[in-house]
C-alpha positions in Angstrom: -54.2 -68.0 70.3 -52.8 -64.7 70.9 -55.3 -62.1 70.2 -53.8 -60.2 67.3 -52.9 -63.4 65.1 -54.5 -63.9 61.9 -55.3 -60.4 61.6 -53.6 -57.2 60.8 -51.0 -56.6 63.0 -51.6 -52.3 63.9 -53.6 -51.2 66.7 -55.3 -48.0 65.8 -56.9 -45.5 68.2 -58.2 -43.0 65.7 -59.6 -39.4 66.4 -60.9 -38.6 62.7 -64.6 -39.2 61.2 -64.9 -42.3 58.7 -64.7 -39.6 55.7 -61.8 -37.5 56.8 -59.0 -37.4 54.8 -55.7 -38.9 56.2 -53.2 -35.9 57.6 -49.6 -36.0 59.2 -51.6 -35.5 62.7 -50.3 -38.7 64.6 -52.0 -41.6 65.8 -51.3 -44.3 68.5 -50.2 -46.9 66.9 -48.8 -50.5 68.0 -47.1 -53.0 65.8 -46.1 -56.4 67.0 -43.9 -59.1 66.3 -41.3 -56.6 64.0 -37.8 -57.2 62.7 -36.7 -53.3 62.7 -33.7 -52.2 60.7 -31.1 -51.1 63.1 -28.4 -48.3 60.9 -25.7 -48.7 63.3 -25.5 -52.0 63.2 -26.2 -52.7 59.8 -28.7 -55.7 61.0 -32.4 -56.0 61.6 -32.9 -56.3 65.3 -34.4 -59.1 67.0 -38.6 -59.6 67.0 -39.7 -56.7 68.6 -43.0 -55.2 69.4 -43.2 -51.5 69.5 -45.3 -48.4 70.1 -45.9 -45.2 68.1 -47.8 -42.0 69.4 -47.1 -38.5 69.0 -45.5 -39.1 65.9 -42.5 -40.7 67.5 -41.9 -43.9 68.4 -42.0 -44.4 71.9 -41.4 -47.9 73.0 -39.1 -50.7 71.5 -40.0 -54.1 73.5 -39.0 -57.9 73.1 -42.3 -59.2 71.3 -44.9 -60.7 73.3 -45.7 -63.0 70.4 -44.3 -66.6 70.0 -41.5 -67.5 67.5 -43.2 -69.1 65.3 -45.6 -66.6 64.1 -45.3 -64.2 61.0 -42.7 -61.7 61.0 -42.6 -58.7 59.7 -40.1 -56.3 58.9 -39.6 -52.5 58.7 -37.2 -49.9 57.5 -37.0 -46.1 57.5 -39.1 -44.2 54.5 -36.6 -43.2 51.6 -35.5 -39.6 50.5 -35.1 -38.6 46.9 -33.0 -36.0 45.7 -34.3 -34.7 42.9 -37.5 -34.9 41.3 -39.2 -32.5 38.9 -43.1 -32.7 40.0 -44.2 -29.8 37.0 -42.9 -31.9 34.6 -45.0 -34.7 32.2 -41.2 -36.1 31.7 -41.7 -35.3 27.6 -40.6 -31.8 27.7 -43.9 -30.8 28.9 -45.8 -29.7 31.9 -47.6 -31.8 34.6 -51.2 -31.7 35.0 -52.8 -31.5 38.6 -54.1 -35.1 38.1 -50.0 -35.7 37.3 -49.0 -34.4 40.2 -51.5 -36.4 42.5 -50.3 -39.5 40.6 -46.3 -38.7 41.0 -47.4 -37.9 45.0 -49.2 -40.8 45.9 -46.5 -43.4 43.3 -43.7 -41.7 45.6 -45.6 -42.6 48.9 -46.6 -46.5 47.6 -43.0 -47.1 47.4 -41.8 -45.9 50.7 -40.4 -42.2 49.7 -41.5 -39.4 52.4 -39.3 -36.7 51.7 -38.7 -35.5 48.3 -37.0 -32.4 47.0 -38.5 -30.2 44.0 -35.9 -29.1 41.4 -37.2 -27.2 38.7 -40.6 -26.6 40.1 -42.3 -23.2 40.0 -44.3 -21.7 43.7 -47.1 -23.7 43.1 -45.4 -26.9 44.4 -44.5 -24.9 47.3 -47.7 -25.1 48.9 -47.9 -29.0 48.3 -46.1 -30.0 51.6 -48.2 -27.6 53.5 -51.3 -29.7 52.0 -50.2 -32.5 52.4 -49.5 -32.0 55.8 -53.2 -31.1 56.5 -54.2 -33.8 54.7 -55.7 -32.6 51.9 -53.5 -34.8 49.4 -51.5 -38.0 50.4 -47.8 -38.0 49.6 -44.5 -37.6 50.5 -43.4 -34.3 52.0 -42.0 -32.1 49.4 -38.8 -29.5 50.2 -38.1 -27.0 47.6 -34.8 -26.1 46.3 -33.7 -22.5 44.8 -34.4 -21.8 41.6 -32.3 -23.6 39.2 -29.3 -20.9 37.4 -28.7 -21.3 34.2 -26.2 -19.9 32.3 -26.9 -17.9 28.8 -24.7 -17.2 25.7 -26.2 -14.4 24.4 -24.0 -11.2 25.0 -26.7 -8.7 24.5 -29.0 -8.2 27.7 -31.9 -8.1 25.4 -31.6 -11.8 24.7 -31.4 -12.9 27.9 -34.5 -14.9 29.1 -36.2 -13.0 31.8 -36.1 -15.3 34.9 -38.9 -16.6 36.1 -40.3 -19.1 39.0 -38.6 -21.9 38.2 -34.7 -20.3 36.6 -32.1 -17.6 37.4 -30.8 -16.7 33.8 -27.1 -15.8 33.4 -25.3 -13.8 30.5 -21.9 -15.5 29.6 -20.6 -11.7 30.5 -22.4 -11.3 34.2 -19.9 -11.2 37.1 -23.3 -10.9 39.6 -24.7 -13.2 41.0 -28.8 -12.5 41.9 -29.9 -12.7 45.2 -31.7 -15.5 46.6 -35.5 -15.1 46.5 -36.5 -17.3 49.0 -34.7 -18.9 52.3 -34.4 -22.4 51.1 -30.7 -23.8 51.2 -29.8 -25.9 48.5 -29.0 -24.0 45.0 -29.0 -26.4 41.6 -26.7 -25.2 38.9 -27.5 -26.5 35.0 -23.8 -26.2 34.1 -25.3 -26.4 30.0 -28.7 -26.3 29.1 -28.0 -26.9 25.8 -25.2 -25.9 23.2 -23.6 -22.8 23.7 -24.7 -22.0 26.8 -22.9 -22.1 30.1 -21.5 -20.0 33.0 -18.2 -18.1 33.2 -15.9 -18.8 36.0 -16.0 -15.5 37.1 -20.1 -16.1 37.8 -19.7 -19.1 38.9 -17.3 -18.4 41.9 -19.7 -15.2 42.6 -22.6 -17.7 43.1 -21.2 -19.9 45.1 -19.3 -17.6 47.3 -22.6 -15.7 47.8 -24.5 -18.8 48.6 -21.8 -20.0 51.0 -22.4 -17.1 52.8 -25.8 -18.2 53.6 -24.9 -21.4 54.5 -26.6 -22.8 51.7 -25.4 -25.9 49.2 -24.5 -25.8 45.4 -25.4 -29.2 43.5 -23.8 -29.5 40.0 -26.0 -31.2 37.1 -23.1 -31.9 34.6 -25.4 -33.6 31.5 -22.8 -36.2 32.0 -20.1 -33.8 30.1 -16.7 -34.4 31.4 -15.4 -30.6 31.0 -18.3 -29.5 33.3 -16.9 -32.3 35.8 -13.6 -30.6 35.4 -15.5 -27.3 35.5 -17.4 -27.9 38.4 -14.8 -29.5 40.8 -12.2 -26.2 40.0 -15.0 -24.4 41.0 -15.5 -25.3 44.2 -18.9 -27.8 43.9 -18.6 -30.6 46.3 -21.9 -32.1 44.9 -22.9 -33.2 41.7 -25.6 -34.6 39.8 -25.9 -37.3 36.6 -23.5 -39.5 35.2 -19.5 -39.5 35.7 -17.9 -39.3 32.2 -14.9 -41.7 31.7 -11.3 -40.6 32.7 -7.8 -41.3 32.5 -7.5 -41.7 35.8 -8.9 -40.9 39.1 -7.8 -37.4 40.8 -7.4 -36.6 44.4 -9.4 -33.9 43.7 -12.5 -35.8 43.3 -12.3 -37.7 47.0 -14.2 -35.5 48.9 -17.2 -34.7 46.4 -20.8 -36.3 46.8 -22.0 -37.5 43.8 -26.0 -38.9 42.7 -25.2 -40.8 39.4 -29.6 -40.2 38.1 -28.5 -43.3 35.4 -32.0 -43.7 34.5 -31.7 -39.9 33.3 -28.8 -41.0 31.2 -30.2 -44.4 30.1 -33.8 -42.3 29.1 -32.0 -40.1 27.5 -30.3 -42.0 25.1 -33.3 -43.4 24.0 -34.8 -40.3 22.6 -35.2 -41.3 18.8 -36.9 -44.8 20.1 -40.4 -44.0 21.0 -41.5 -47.7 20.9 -38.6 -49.1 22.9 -39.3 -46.4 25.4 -42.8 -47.9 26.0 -41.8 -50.9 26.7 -39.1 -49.9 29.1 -41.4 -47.9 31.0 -44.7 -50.8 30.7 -42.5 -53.5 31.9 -41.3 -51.3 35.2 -45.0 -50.1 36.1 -45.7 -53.8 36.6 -43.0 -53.4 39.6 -45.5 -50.7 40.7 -49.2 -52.3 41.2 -50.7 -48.9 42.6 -49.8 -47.2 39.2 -52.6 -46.0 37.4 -52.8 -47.9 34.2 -55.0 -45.5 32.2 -52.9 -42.6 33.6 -49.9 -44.5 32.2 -51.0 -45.3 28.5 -52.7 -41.4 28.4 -49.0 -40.5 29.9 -47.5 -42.5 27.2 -49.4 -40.6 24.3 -47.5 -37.8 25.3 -43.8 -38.8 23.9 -42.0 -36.4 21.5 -40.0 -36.8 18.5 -36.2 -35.8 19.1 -35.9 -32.1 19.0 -33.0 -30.2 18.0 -31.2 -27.9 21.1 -32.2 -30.3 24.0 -29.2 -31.5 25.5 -29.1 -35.6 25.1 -25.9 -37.5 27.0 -23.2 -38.2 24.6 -23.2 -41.6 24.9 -19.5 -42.2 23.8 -18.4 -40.8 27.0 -20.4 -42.8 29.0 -19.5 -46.8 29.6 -19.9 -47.9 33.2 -18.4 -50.9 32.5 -14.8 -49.0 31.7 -15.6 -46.5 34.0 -15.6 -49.3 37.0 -12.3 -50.7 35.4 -10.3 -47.6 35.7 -11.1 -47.2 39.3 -13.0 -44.3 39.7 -15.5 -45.2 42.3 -12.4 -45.9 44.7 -11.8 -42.5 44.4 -14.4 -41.5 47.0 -13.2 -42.9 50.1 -13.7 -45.4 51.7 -13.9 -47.9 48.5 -15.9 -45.4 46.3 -19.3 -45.7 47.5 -19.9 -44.0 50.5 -20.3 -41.0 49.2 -24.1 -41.5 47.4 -26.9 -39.7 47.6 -30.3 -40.9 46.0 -32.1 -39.0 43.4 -34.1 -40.6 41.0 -34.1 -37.3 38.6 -37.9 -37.7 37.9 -39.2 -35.3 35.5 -36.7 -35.8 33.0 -37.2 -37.1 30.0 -38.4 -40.5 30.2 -38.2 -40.8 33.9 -41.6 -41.1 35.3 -41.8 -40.9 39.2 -43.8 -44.0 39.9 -41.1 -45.5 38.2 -37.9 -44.0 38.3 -37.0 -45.0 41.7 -37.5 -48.8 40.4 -35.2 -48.4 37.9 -32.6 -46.2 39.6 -31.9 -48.7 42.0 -32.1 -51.6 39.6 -29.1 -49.5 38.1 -27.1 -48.8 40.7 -27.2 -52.4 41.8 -26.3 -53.5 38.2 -23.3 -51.0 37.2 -22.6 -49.3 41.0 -21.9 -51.8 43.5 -20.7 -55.1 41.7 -20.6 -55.0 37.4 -19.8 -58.9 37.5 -23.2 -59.6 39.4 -26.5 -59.9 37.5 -29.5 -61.1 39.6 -32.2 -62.9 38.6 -34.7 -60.1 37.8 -32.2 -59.1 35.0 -33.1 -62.3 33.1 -37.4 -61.0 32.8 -35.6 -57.2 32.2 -33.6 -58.0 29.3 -35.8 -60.7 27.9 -38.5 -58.2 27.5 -36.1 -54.9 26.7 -33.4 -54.0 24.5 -30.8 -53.1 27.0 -27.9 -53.3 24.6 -26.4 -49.7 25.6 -25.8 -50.9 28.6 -24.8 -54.3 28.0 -21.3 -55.6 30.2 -19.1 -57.4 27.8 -18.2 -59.9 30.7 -20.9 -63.3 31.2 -23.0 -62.4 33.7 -23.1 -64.5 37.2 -26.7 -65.8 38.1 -27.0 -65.4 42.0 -30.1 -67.6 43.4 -32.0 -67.0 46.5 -30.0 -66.4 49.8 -30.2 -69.4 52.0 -28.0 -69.7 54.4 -28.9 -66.9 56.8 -32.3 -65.4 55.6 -31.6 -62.0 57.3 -27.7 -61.5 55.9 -27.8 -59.0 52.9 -25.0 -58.6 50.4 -23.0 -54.9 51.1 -24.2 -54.2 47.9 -27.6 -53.7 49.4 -26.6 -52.5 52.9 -25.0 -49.5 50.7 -27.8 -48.9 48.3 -30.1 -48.4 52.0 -28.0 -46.1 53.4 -28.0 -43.8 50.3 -31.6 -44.0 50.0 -32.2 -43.1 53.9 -29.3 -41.8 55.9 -27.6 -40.2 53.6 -29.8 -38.5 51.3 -32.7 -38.0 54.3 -29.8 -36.2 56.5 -28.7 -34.1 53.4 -32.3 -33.0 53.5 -32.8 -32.1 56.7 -35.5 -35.0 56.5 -36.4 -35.3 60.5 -36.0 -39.0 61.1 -32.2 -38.6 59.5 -32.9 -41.8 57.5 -33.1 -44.3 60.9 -35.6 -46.0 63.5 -34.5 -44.6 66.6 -36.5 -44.9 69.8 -37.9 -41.6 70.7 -37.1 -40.8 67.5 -39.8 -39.3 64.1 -41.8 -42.3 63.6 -41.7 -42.7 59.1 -41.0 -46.3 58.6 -42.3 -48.4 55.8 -43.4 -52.6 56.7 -42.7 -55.2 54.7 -44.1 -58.8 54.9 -40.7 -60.2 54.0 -37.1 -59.3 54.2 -37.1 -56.7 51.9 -33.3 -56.5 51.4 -33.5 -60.4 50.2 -33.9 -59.6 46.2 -32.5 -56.4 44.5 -36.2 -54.6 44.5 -37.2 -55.9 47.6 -37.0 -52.3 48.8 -40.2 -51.4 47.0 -42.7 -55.0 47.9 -44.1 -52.6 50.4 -47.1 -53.5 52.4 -48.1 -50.0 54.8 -46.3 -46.9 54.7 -46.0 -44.8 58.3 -45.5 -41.1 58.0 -44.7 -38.7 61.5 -46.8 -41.6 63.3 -49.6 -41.7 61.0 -50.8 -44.4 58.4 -50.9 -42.9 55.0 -50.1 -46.2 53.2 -51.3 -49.5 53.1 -52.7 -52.1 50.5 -56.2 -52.8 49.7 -56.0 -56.3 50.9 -55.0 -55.0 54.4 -57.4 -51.8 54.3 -60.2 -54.7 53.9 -59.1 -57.0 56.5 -58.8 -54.1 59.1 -62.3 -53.3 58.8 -63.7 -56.4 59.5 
């Protein structure tokens, strides 16, 4: 019997104390008997065993271990997008316990890089911390302050702009200068009604921050005139949910887009308190390491609709026509290439433990193929009213895969790349999204094909950050220490 059967399958050569907190400082670590996700390819390699140290991973061998034991599998950590740590997603503010919770949720399933939209300096020393290892979670970048544009013509009813917004009059041809040296710039095209930038401002911004090198990102509210607004002023990347159009404009083919349809979905629940608690009770069973008393105190916490908060306007919004008039084939090649993966956490209704669950259920459902449901759907909408976002075609039941247990639908090939490559390398996230020998070692292991079932991505078993163990499940922490 080879020596490592039975057991758990990492090696650990460990330089901390039995109390120390777990940092980013790398270990040596050795997993065997691996199916590794290989990006170019689009396959998962042959059983490998392999070798981490130094945060990187430094050797990718056949495995020494026969056929016929257990394989596991592993794929790179995720990046998100766009998350809003300060908030309690009801319109208020996080507490630090919140903020702990939305860290270590993010971490459980697989994320290691997040970006901070929204946030004020205070998340700004998180990454730092967690990097020392005085909290556990993913590391956090920080975007610019988020501009917002203001109606009032009189300087003296202009916000004053603080930590978290740059505040614009309607009548301001400047644009402020950047305060800090991070590189991506969010725009609130309307906060609410009335409000909004001028064209004049807006080409000053974004001339300004092109200077710099630095990227605008677009949150539209799912509005189509701040589409139209947005692409004739030069954005090439927007946020939240395309509105339906006539038809799809040349214009539109070389933008990057992050659809955040669990902001839209939320949102349009804001007058149903009740079916909002189930929605979200139903997905924190997808998430076993989420607090359940931190949820239902979480859940105390949801408003009544207030008047001046910008909702979606639902009439504008119906993937189902949207799909039919071709407007995803109007990012090349075939329409879906051009993702990137933000589960807009923070907004209202879109808890970060969560979020990520249901984004991707989403974009499964109405992104890649609108005539597929899978079999998940069938305990969803049993247990939730999912009527606004009901197809009006008869849904086709797919079954488990079983003719070659490691082929994956393109669906799902797609949905990975926009949750690693492409939104890791628009982060500047150091493994780019891939598993590359000599390459940053952040990988997540999975006891099973994860890309087999629709949230496969998220039945997680260890988490590996920079070469280090920051994840694992309690089942596995126990066995280890035997």
């Amino acid at each position: 019997m080879h020596p490592v059967q039975n057991r758990f399958c990492f090696l650990l050569a460990l330089a901390l104390s039995a109390g120390t907190p777990l940092s980013l400082s790398s270990q040596t670590l050795k997993i065997f008997n691996i199916r590794a996700w290989d990006a170019e390819k689009r396959v998962f390699s042959s059983p490998k065993d392999i070798s981490v140290k130094n945060g990187k991973l430094e050797s990718w061998e056949t495995s020494s271990l026969k056929s016929k034991e257990p394989v596991k599998f592993i794929l790179p950590t995720f990046c998100d997008a766009g998350v809003t740590l300060g908030s309690n997603s009801w319109d208020g503010k996080s507490s630090l316990k919140d903020i702990n919770q939305h860290l270590m949720s993010f971490t459980t399933l697989g994320f290691s890089h997040i970006l901070s939209v929204g946030d004020g300096k205070g998340i700004d020393r998180l990454s730092e911390e967690i990097l020392k290892g005085q909290r556990t979670g993913p590391i956090v970048l920080t975007a610019e302050k988020v501009f917002l544009g203001h109606a009032g013509e009189d300087p003296g009813q202009k916000p004053e702009s603080n930590q978290r917004f740059h505040f614009l009059l309607s009548d301001e041809a400047e644009c402020p200068a950047s305060t800090t040296k991070n590189r991506i710039h969010p725009f609130f095209l309307k906060k609410k009604e009335g409000d909004g930038f001028s064209q004049r401002q807006l080409n000053a911004c974004l001339s300004k921050i092109r200077e710099r090198s630095g990227i605008s990102i677009a949150y539209t509210f799912g509005e189509k005139d701040l589409w139209e607004e947005g692409v004739l002023s030069g954005f090439k990347i927007f946020y939240q949910t395309m509105p339906i159009w006539d038809d799809a404009d040349i214009r539109y083919r070389d933008i990057w887009w992050s659809p955040q349809l669990t902001v839209t979905k939320m949102s349009s629940l804001r007058s149903k308190p009740d079916e909002i608690k189930k929605i979200i009770r139903f997905w924190a069973k997808k998430n076993p390491q989420l607090n359940a008393a931190w949820l239902e105190k979480n859940l105390e916490s949801i408003p009544m609709p207030q008047e001046g908060i910008v909702t979606f306007d639902t009439k504008d919004i119906d993937i189902e026509k949207t799909e039919k008039k071709k407007i995803f084939p109007a990012f090349p090649p075939a329409g879906k290439t051009h993702l990137l993966f933000s589960s807009g956490s923070g907004f209202f209704g879109v808890l970060p433990g969560i979020a990520p669950l249901q984004e991707v259920y989403l974009w499964q459902k109405f992104l890649f193929n609108p005539n597929v449901q899978d079999l998940e759907e069938k305990e969803v909408e049993a247990e939730t009213d999912w009527k606004f976002w009901k197809q009006a075609s008869p849904p086709i039941v797919l079954g488990t895969l079983k003719t070659d247990p490691y082929k994956v639908p393109e669906s799902r090939i797609q949905l990975l790349k926009a949750l690693t490559q492409n939104t890791c390398e628009f982060l500047g996230a150091e493994h780019k999204g891939k598993i590359e020998l000599g390459g940053a070692a952040f990988f997540s292991i999975y006891p099973k094909n994860p890309l087999e079932s629709p949230l496969g991505l998220f039945e997680i078993e260890s988490v590996v950050h920079r070469g280090k163990l920051v994840y694992t499940q309690e089942r596995e922490k126990k066995g280890k220490q035997k």
